[in-house]
C-alpha positions as CSV (number, residue, x, y, z in Angstrom):
1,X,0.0,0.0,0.0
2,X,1.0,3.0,-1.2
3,X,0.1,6.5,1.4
4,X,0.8,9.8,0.1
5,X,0.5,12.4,2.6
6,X,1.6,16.4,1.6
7,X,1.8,18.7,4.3
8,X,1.5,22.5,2.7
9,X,1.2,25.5,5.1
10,X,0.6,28.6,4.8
11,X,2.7,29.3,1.2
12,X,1.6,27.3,-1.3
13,X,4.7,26.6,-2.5
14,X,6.6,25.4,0.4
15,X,5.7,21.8,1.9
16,X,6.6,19.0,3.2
17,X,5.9,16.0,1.6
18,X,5.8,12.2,2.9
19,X,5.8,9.1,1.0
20,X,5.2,5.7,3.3
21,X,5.0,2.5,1.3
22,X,4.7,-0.8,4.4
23,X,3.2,-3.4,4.3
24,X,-1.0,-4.0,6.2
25,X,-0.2,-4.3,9.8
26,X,-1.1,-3.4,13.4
27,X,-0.1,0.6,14.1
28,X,-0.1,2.6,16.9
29,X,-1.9,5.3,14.1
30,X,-4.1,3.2,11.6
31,X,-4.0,3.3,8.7
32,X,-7.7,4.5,8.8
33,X,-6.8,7.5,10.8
34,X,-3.8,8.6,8.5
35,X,-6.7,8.4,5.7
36,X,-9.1,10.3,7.5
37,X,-6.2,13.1,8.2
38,X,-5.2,13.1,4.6
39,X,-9.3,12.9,3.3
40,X,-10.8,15.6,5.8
41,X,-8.4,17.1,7.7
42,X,-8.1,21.1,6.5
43,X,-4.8,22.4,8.2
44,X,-6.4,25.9,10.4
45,X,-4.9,27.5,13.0
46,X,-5.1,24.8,15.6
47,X,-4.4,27.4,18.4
48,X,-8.0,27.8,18.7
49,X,-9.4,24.8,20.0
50,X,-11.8,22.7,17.4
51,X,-14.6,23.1,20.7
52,X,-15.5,26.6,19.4
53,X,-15.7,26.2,16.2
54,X,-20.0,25.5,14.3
55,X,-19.2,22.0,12.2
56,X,-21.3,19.8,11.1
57,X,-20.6,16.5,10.8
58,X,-20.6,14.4,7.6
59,X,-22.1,11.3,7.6
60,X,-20.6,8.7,5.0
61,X,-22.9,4.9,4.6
62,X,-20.5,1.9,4.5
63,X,-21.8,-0.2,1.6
64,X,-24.6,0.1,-1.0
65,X,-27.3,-2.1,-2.5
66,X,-26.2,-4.4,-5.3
67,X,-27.5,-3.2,-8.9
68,X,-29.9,-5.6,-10.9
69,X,-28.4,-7.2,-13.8
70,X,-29.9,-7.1,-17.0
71,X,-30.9,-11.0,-16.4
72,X,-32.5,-10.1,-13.2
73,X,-34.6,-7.4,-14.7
74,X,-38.5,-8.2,-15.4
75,X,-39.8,-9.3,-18.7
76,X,-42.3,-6.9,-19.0
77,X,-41.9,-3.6,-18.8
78,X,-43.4,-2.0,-15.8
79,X,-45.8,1.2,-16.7
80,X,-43.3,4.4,-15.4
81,X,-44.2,6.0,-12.3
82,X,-44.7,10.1,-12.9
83,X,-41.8,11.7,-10.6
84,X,-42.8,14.3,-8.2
85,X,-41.1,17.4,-8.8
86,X,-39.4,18.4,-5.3
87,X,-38.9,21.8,-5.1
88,X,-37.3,22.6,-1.7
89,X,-37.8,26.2,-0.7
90,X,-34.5,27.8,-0.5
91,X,-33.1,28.3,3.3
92,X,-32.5,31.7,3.7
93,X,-31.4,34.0,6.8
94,X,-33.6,36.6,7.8
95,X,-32.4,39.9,9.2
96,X,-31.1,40.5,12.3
97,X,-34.2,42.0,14.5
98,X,-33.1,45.0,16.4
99,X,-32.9,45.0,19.6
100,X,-33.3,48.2,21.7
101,X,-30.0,48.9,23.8
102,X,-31.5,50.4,26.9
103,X,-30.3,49.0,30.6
104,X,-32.2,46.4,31.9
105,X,-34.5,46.5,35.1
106,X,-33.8,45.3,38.0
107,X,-37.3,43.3,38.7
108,X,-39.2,43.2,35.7
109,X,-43.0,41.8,35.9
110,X,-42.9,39.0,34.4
111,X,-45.9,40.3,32.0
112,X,-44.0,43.6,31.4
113,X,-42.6,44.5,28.0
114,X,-39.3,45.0,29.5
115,X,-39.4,41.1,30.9
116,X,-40.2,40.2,27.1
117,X,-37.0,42.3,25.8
118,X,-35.3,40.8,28.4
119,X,-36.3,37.1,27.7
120,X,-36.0,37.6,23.9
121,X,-32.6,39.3,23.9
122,X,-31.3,36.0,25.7
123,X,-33.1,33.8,22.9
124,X,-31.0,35.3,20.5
125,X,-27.9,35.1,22.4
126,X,-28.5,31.2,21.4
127,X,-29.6,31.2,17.9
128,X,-27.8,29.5,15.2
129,X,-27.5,32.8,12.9
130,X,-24.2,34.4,14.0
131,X,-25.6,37.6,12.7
132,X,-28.6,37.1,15.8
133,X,-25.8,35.9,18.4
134,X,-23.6,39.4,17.5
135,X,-26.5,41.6,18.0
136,X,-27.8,40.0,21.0
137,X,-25.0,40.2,22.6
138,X,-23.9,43.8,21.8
139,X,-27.7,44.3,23.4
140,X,-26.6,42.3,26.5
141,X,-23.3,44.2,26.7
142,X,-25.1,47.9,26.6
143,X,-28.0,46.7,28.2
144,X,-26.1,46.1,31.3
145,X,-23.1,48.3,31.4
146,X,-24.0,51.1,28.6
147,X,-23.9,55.1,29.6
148,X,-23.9,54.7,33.9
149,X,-24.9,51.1,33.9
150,X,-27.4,48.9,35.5
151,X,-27.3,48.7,39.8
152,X,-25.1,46.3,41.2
153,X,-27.7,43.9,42.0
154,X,-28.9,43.7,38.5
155,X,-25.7,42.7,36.9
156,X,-25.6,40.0,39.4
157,X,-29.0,38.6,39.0
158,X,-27.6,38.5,34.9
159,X,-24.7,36.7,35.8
160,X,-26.6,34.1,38.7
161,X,-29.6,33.7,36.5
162,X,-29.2,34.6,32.9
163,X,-25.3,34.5,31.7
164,X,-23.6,31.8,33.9
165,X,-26.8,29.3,33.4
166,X,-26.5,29.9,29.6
167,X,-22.6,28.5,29.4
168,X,-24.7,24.9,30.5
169,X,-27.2,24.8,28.1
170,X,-27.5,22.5,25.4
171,X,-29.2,24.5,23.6
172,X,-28.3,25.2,19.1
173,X,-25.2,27.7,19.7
174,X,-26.2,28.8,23.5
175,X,-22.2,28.3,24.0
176,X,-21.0,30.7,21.7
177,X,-23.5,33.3,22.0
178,X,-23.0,33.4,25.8
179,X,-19.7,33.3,25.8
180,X,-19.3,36.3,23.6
181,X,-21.4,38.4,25.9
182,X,-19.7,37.5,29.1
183,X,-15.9,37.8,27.6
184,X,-17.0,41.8,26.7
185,X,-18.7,41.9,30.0
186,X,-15.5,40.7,32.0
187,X,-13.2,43.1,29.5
188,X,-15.4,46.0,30.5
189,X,-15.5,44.3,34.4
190,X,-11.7,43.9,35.1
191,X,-10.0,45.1,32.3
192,X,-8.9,49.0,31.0
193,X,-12.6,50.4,32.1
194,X,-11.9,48.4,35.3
195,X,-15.5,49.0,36.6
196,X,-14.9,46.5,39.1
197,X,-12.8,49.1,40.8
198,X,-14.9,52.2,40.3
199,X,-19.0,51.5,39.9
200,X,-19.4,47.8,40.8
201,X,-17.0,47.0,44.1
202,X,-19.0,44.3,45.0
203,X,-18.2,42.1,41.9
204,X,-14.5,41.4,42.0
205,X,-13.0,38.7,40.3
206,X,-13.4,35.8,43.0
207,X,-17.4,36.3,43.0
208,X,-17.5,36.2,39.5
209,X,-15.3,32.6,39.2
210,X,-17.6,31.6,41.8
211,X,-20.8,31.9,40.4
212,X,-19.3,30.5,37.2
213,X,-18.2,27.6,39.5
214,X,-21.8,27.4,41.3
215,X,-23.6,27.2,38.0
216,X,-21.7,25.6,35.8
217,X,-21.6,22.2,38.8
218,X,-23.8,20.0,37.8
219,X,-25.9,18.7,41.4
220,X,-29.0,16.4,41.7
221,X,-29.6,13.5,39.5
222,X,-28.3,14.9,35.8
223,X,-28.1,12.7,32.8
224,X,-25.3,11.8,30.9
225,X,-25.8,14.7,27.9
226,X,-26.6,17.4,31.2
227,X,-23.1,16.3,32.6
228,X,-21.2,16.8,29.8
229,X,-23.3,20.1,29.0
230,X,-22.4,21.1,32.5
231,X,-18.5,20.3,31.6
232,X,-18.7,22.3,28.5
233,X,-19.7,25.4,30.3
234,X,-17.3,25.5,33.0
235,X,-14.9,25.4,30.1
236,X,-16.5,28.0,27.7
237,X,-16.1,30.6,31.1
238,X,-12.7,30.0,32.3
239,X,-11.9,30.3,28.2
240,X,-13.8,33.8,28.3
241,X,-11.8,35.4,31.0
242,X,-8.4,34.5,28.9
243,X,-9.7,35.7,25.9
244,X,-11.3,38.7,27.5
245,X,-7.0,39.6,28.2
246,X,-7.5,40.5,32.2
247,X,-5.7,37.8,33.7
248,X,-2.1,38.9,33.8
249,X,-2.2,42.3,35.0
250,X,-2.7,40.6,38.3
251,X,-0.7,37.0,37.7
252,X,-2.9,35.3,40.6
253,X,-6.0,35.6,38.7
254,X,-4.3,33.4,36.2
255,X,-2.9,30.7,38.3
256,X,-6.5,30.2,39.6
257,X,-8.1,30.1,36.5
258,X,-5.2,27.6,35.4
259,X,-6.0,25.1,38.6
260,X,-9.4,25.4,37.7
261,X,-8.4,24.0,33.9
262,X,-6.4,21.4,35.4
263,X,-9.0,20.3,37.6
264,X,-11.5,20.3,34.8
265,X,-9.0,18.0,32.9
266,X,-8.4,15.4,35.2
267,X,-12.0,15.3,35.9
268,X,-12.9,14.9,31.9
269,X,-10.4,13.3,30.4
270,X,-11.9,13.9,27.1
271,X,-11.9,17.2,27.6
272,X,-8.2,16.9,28.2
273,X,-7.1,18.8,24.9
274,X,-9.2,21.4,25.0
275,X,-8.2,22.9,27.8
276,X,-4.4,22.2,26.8
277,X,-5.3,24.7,24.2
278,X,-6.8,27.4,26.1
279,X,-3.4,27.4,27.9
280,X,-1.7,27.8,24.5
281,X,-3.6,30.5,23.9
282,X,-2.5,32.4,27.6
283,X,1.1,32.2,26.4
284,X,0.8,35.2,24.1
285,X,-0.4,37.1,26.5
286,X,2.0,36.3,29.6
287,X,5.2,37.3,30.2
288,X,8.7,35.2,30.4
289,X,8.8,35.4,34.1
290,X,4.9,34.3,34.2
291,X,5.6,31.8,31.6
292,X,8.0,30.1,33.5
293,X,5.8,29.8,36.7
294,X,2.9,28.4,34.5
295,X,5.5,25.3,33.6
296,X,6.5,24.6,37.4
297,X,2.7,24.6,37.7
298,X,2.3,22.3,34.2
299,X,4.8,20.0,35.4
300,X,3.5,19.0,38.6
301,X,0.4,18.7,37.2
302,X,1.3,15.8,35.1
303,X,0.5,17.5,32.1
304,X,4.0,18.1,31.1
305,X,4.3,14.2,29.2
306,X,1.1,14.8,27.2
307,X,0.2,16.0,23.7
308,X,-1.3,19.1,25.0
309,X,2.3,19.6,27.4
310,X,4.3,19.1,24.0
311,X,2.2,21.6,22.0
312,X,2.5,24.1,25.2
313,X,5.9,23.9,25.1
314,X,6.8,24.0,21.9
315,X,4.5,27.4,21.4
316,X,6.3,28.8,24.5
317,X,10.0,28.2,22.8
318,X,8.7,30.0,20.0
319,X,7.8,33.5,22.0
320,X,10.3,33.3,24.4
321,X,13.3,31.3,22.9
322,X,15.7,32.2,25.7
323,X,13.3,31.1,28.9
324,X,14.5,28.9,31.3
325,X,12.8,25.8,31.5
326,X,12.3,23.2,34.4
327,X,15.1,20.8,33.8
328,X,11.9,17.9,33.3
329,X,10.6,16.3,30.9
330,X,12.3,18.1,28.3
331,X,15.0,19.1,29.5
332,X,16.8,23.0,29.8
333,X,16.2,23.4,26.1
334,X,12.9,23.0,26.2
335,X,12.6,21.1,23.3
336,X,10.7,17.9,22.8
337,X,12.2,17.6,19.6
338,X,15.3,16.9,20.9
339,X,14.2,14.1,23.1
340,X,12.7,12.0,20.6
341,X,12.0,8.4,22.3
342,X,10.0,10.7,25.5
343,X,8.2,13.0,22.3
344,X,6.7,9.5,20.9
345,X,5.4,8.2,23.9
346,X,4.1,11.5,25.1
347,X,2.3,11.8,21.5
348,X,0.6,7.8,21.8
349,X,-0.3,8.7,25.6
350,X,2.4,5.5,26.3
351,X,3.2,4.8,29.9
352,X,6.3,6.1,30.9
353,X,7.1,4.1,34.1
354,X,10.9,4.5,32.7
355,X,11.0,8.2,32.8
356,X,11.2,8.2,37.6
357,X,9.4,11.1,39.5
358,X,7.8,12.2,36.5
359,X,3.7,12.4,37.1
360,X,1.9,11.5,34.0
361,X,-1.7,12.8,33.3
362,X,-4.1,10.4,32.5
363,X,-5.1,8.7,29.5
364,X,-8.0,10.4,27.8
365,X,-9.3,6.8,26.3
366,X,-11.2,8.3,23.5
367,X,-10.4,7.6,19.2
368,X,-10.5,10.6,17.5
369,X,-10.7,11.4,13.6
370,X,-9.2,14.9,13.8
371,X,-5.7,15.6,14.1
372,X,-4.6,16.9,18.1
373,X,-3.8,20.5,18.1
374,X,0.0,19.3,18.9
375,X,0.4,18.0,15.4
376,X,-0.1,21.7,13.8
377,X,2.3,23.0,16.0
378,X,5.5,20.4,15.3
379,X,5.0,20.1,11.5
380,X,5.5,24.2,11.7
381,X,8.6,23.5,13.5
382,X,9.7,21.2,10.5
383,X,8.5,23.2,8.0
384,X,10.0,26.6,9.3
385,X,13.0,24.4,9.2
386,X,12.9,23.9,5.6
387,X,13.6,27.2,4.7
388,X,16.8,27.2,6.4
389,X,20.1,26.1,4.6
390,X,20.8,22.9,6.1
391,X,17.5,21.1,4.4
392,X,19.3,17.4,4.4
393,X,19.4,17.7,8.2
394,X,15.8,18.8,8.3
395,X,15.0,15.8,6.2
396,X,16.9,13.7,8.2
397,X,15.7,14.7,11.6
398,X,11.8,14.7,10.3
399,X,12.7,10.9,9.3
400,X,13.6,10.0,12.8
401,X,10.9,11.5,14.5
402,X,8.4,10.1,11.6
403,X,9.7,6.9,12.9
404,X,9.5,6.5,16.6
405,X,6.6,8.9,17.0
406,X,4.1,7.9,14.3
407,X,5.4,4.4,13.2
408,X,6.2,3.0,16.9
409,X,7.0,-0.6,16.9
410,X,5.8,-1.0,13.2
411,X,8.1,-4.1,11.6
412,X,7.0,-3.9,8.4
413,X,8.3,-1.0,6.9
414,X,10.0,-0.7,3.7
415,X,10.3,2.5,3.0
416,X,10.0,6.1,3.8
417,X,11.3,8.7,1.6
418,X,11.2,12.8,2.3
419,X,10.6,15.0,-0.5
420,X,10.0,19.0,-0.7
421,X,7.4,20.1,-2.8
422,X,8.0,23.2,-4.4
């Protein structure tokens, strides 16, 4: 078998170009899952985390019914059926219904016109059209903290009853809607404006990670689906306050947020990666010094010897290449690249009872068809490589790590050639 995979990046001209030629055996990758990266896979920026992204699935049927020979085929003919003609109406999207920006009441009656606005404006924070979920949330935004704002105790009935509770439902694109209002809202809370400081004392940063906490725990008797909806929004908020840029002005802010993702990661393994690339997407934000304390913290988490630990550090040696960094797993360099037989274990999720004292996270346990976010971020090593004189070595070194990370203890292999498109 014959597998052709081409790597191309951002120029068109410049890739990286494998050709594997072994023989049907048992992989640590299948086959199948090489395929599915080389059928489906469209190389994005995998710093943002595949969670937030509106897919739809595509769902391909294994096997088809045989065709009737001419044999097979009635003697006489059969009078033809008349075809309906189907003509599906078109699906279009309607425009975005404005929504009037005024502040919102404190206790609305619940047959009130303001209690409608209200309840609207928060049905389409969760609609599917993006156009909706943009304008109902810049209504949410100036509807709580536009010209003087609401009162104190109306922003926190929002957050207790409307904001937080929205992160945990299941319901078409509540996530993303929500989560757009309440990273504006925390920009406007803790960050230049710093209202938290002037007009609303009461809600400082602590309160609002609690009732984020308190709602987003999922208590009583919850299905299976309300669990993992439950997950999902705990994860959606602590995303919102990195991407709302407030956590490193004070640097505990972040290493509570950061406990909070490691404890959500150990919890739900299988939402393991995810958070991993939340983290990545801290680094540009942090400092060297605070970078350097994140990976004490990383490494004693366990994380350190995992996919989303390799694809950390590899994205912090690219912003700061002079750090220091912890002498374990990967040594002062910082480079998994250089430790190649700890990089391919790491990558499989292998047990690594030979590597001491170091604490390994545990194993997520789930197959998936889309490539790890880690993948993205090491063939953009190579490839940057590439452009450098010494092309051979790049060559070389990409056939060594092709090897022990990706072909493991594979005995049949013939062949594997490097080539660079151009």
């Amino acid at each position: 078998m014959l597998l052709e995979i081409a790597i191309a990046k951002r120029a068109p001209c410049q890739a990286l170009g494998i050709h594997i030629s072994f023989a049907p055996c048992k992989a640590v990758y299948s086959v199948r899952s090489i395929l599915l990266w080389q059928k489906n896979v469209k190389f994005q920026n995998f710093y943002q985390p595949s969670f937030i992204q509106e897919q739809r699935s595509t769902h391909l049927t294994m096997g088809s019914k045989r065709k009737r020979s001419n044999q097979d085929a009635p003697t006489v003919d059969a009078p033809a059926k008349k075809q309906q003609k189907s003509n599906p109406k078109p699906v279009t999207k309607g425009p975005a219904i404005l929504l009037e920006p005024s502040p919102f009441l404190d206790q609305p009656n619940r047959k009130s016109a303001e209690f409608k606005r209200e309840v609207e404006t928060y049905r389409l924070l969760a609609d599917e059209d993006e156009a909706q979920r943009l304008n109902a949330a810049n209504a949410v935004v100036l509807g709580l903290l536009g010209g003087d704002g609401v009162e104190l105790s109306t922003l926190q009935r929002h957050f207790e009853r409307r904001l937080f509770r929205g992160l945990a439902s299941g319901a078409k694109a509540a996530r993303l809607g929500f989560s757009i209002a309440i990273t504006e809202i925390l920009r406007e809370l803790f960050g230049e404006r710093n209202l938290a400081e002037t007009k609303y004392k009461g809600m400082t940063f602590e309160k609002v990670l609690a009732i984020l906490v308190e709602k987003t725990k999922p208590d009583g008797d919850l299905s299976g689906q309300e669990e993992k909806d439950h997950a999902l929004g705990l994860l959606f908020g602590l995303q919102s306050f990195v991407k709302a840029n407030v956590l490193f002005s004070d640097e505990e802010r972040w290493f509570v947020i950061l406990e909070k993702l490691f404890e959500l990661s150990k919890r739900k393994p299988w939402l393991r990666e995810e958070c991993g690339a939340v983290i990545v997407k801290a680094i540009a934000q942090m400092s060297q010094s605070q970078a350097e304390s994140t990976f004490e913290k990383l490494f004693e988490s366990g994380l350190a010897m995992s996919p989303e630990g390799v694809g950390i550090w590899l994205t912090a040696r690219i912003r700061f290449p002079n750090m220091k960094f912890p002498t374990k797993p990967w040594g002062l360099t910082g480079n998994p690249l250089d430790r190649l037989q700890s990089l391919g274990k790491a990558l499989r999720e292998s047990d690594t009872k030979d590597q001491g004292s170091i604490q390994q996270a545990k194993q997520t346990g789930n197959w998936n068809p889309h490539l790890h976010f880690v993948w993205d971020i090491i063939l953009g090593q190579f490839s940057e490589a590439l452009k450098q004189k010494d092309k051979k070595g790049t060559k070389s070194n990409f056939e060594n790590f092709w090897k022990v990370s990706v072909d493991g203890k594979r005995i049949y292999v013939i062949h594997i050639a490097l080539t660079n498109i151009c």
